[in-house]
N, C-alpha and C positions, 0 to 999 in steps of 0.2 A: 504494500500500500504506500503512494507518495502525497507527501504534504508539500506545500509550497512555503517555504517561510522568505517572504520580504520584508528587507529593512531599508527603510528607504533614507536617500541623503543625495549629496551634490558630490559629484567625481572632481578629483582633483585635489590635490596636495593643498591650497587652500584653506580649505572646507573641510579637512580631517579632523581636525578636532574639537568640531564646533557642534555648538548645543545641538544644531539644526541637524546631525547626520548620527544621533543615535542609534537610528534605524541600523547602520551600517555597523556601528560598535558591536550592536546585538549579533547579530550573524556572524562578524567576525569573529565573537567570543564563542559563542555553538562551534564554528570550522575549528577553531584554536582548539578547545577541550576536547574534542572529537579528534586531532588529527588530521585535518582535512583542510585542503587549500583548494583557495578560489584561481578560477581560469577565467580571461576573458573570453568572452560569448556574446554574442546577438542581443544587443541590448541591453549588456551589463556583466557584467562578475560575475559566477556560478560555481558552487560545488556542492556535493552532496556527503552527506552524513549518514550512518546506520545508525536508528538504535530502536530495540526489541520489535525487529520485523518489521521496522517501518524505512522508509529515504526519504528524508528531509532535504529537499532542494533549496538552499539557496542563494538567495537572489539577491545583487546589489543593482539597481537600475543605473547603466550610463545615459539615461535620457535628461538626468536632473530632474528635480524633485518635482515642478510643476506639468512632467508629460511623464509622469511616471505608470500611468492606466495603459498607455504603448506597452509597457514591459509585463507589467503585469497580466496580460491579455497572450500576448506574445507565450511565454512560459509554461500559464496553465494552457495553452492550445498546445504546445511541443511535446509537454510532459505528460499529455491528457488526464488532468489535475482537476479535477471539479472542485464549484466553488468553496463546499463546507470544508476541502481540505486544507482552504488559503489562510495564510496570516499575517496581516500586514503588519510593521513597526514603525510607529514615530514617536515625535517629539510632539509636548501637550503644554502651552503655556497657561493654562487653565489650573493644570493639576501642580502643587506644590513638588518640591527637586523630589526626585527617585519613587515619588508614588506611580504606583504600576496600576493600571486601568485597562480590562482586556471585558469586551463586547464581542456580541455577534452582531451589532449593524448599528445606526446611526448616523448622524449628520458629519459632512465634513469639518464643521468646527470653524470654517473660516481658514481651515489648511489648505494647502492650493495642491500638495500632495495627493492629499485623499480624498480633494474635489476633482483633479481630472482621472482617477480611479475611478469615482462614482458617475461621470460623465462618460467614460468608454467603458465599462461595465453593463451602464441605464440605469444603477439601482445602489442602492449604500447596504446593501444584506449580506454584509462580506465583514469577518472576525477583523478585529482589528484592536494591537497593542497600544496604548498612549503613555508613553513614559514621560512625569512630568518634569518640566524644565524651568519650573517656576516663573514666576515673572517680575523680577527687579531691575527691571529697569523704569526709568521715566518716560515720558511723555515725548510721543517720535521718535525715541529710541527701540521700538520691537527691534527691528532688522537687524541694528547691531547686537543687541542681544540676542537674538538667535542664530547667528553667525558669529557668535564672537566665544572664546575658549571657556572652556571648565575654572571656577575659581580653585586656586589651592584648596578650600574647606569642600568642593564639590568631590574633587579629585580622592577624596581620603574614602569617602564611600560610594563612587562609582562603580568601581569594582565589585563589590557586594554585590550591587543591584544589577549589573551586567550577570554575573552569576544567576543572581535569581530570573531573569530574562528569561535564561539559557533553562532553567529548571522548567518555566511554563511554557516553552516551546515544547517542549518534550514530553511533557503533560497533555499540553492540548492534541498533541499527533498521537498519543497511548488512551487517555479516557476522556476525551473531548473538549467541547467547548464549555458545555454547564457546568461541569465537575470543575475543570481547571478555571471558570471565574470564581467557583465559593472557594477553593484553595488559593489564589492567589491575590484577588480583588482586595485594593488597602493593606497589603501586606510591605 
């Protein structure tokens, strides 16, 4: 059985280490723990993962975060992935640093991410992780802060919560989507 796990973010040395491309931390830390490296491929970065009988694909989108529904569309058609198996990862400036929020549907939030998903899709009924990134900044400042790095005091428990990512991927691909939000939701 294949899951699709995307994390979404912006390609390029840039953008590596910015709030905006957690999508991409997460996966990276699944491929890392697992042993597994990403190749470039049609539309983005790919590797795949085993664990208890299932293949976790995934996916770093090279479209950039705003055409990121191309990739995602892309993917589940190559890998013939239906939709309950997708999991999307972003950044949530809604939810307070490292709170973990995982849905099976919903609005895009004002994410431009996970608006042109629900636009080449048709439809927002597709799981999706929001890792929050808090929101401190001022007034006209979002974009720098969401493109702008980890502070030192973020950076101390990043890690942690990259882990716990990695834990509810593997959750949600072994006993689904309802089990794995009361196990991980606020956690």
């Amino acid at each position: 059985m294949k899951y699709l796990i995307v994390g979404l973010g912006n390609p390029g040395a840039e953008y590596e280490e910015t709030r905006h491309n957690i999508g991409f931390k997460v996966v990276d830390t699944i491929a890392q723990k697992n042993g597994a490296s990403f190749e470039v491929a049609r539309l983005g970065e790919v590797s795949t993962v085993r664990f208890k009988g299932r293949s976790l694909v995934l996916l770093k989108p090279s479209t950039f975060m705003n055409l990121s529904g191309k990739a995602v569309r892309y993917w589940m058609d190559a890998e013939k992935i239906p939709l309950d198996r997708v999991l999307i990862i972003t950044d949530d400036l809604a939810l307070p640093f490292g709170t973990l929020r995982l849905r099976g549907k919903g609005s895009g939030g004002g994410h431009n991410g996970l608006g042109d998903i629900e636009k080449v899709l048709g439809h927002s009924k597709y799981s999706r992780l929001r890792f929050g990134i808090g929101a401190e900044f001022s007034k006209g400042r979002q974009v720098d802060y969401v493109l702008g790095k980890w502070t030192n005091e973020e950076k101390e428990t990043l890690s942690e919560r990259l882990e716990r990512c990695e834990e509810l991927s593997k959750s949600f691909a072994t006993i689904g989507l309802e089990r794995t939000m009361n196990f991980f939701n606020n956690t």
